[in-house]
Rosetta silent file (secondary structure, phi, psi, omega in degrees, C-alpha in Angstrom):
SEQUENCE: XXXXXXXXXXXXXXXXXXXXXXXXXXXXXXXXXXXXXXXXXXXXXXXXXXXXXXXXXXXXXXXXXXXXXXXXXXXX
SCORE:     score description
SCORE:     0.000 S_00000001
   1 L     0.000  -31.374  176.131    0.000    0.000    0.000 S_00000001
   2 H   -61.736  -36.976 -159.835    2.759    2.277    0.483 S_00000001
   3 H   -61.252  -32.417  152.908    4.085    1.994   -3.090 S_00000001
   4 H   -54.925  -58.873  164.055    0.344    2.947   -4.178 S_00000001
   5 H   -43.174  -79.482 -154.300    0.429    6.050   -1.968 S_00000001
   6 H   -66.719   -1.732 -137.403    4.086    7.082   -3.021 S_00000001
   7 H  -130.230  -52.744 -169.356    2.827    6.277   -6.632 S_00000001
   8 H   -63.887  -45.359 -174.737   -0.612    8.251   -5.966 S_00000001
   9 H   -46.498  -82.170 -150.665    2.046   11.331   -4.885 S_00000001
  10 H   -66.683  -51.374 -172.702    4.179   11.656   -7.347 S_00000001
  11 H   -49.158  -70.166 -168.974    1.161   10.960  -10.795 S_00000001
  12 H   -41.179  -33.483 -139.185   -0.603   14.123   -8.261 S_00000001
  13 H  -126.550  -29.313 -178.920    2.291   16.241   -8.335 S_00000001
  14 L    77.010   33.526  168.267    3.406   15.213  -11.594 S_00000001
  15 L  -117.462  117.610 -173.545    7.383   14.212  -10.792 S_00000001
  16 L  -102.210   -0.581 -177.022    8.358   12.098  -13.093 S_00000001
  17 L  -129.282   53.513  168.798   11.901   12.418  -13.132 S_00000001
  18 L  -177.722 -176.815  171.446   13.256   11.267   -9.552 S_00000001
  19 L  -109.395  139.932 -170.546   12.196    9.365   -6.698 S_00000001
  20 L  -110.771  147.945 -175.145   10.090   10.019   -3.219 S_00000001
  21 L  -140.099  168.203 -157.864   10.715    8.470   -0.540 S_00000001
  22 L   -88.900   35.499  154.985    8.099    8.502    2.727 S_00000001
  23 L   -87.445  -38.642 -157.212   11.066   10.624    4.642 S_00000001
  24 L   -69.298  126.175  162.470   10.977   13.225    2.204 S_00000001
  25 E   -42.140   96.600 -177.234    9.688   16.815    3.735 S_00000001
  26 H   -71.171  -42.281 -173.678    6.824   16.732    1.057 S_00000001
  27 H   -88.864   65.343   27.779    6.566   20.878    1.136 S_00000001
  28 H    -2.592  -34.080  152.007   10.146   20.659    0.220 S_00000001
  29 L   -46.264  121.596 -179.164    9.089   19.986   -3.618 S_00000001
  30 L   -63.311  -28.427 -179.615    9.691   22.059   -5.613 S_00000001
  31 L   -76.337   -1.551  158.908    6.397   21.019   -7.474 S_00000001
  32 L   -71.689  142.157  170.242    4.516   22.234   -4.140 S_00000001
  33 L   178.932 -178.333 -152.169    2.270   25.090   -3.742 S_00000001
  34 H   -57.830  -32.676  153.530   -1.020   26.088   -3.070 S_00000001
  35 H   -38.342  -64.344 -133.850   -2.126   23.670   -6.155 S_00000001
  36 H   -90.499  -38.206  151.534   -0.713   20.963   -5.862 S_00000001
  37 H   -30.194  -99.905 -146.002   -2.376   21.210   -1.851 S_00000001
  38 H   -48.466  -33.595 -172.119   -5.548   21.176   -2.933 S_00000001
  39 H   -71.398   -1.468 -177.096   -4.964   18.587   -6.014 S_00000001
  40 H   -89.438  -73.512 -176.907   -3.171   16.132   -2.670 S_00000001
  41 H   -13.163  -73.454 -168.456   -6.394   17.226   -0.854 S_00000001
  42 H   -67.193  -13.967 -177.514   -8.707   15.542   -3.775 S_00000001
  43 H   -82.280  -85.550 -176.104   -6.359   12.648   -4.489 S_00000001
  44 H   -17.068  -54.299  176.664   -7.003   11.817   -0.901 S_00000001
  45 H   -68.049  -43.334 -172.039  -10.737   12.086   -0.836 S_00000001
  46 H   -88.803  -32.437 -175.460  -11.338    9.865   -4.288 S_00000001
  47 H   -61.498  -39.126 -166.342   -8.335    7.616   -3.573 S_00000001
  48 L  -142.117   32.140  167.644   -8.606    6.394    0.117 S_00000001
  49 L    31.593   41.408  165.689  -12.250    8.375    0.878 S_00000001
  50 L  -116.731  135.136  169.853  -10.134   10.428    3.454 S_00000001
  51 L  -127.906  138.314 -170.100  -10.376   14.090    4.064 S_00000001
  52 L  -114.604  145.256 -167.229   -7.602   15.800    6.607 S_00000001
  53 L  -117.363  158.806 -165.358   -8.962   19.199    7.192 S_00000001
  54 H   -35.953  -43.425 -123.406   -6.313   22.445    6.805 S_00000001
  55 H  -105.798  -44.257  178.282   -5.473   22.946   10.363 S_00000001
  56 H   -63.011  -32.035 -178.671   -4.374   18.876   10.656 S_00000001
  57 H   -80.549   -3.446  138.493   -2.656   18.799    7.147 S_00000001
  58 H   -32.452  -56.887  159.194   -0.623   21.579    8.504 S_00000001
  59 H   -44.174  -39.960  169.394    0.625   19.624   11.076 S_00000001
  60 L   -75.671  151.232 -172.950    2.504   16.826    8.499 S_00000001
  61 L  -135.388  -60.665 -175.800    5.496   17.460    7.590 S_00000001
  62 E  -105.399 -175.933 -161.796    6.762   14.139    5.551 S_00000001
  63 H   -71.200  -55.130 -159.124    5.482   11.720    3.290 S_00000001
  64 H   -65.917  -68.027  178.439    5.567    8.611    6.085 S_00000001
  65 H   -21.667  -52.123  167.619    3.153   11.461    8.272 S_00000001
  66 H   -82.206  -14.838 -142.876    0.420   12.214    5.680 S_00000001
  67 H  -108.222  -40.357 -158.804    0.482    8.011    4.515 S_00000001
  68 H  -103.246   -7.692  124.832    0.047    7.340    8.448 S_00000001
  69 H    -1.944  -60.931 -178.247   -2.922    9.749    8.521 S_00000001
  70 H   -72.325  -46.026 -171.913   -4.356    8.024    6.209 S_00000001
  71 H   -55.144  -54.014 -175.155   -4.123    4.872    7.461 S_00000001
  72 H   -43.036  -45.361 -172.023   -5.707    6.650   10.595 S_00000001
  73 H   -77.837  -38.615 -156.701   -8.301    8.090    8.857 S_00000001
  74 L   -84.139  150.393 -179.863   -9.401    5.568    6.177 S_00000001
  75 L  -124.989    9.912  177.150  -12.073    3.441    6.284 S_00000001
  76 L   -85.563    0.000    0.000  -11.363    1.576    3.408 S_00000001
């Protein structure tokens, strides 16, 4: 499931030419900004029927952080 997630990440963000790893400082991308939020936001919600609301997704900082969210969160 991670490799789906890290998979889900990158196709959202559109980096195709390196590798993520769930350490990586995700707001450290260069392809982040205020898009690429909200397009993480909606990958979340169709992908794993999770929604993290602003004030919690603030709070993450890496990849392994938002992935164990989810896990927290998910109900699939």
């Amino acid at each position: 499931m991670q490799e789906k997630f890290i998979e889900l990440f990158k196709e959202t963000l559109d980096i195709e030419d390196r590798e993520i790893q769930l350490s990586d400082k995700f707001r450290e991308y260069e392809e982040w900004n205020s898009l690429a939020y909200l397009s993480v936001i909606a990958m979340l919600d169709e992908e794993y029927e999770v929604i993290i609301e602003g004030a919690a997704f603030k709070e993450l900082r890496t990849l392994d952080e938002l992935y164990k969210e989810i896990q927290v969160r998910s109900v699939l």
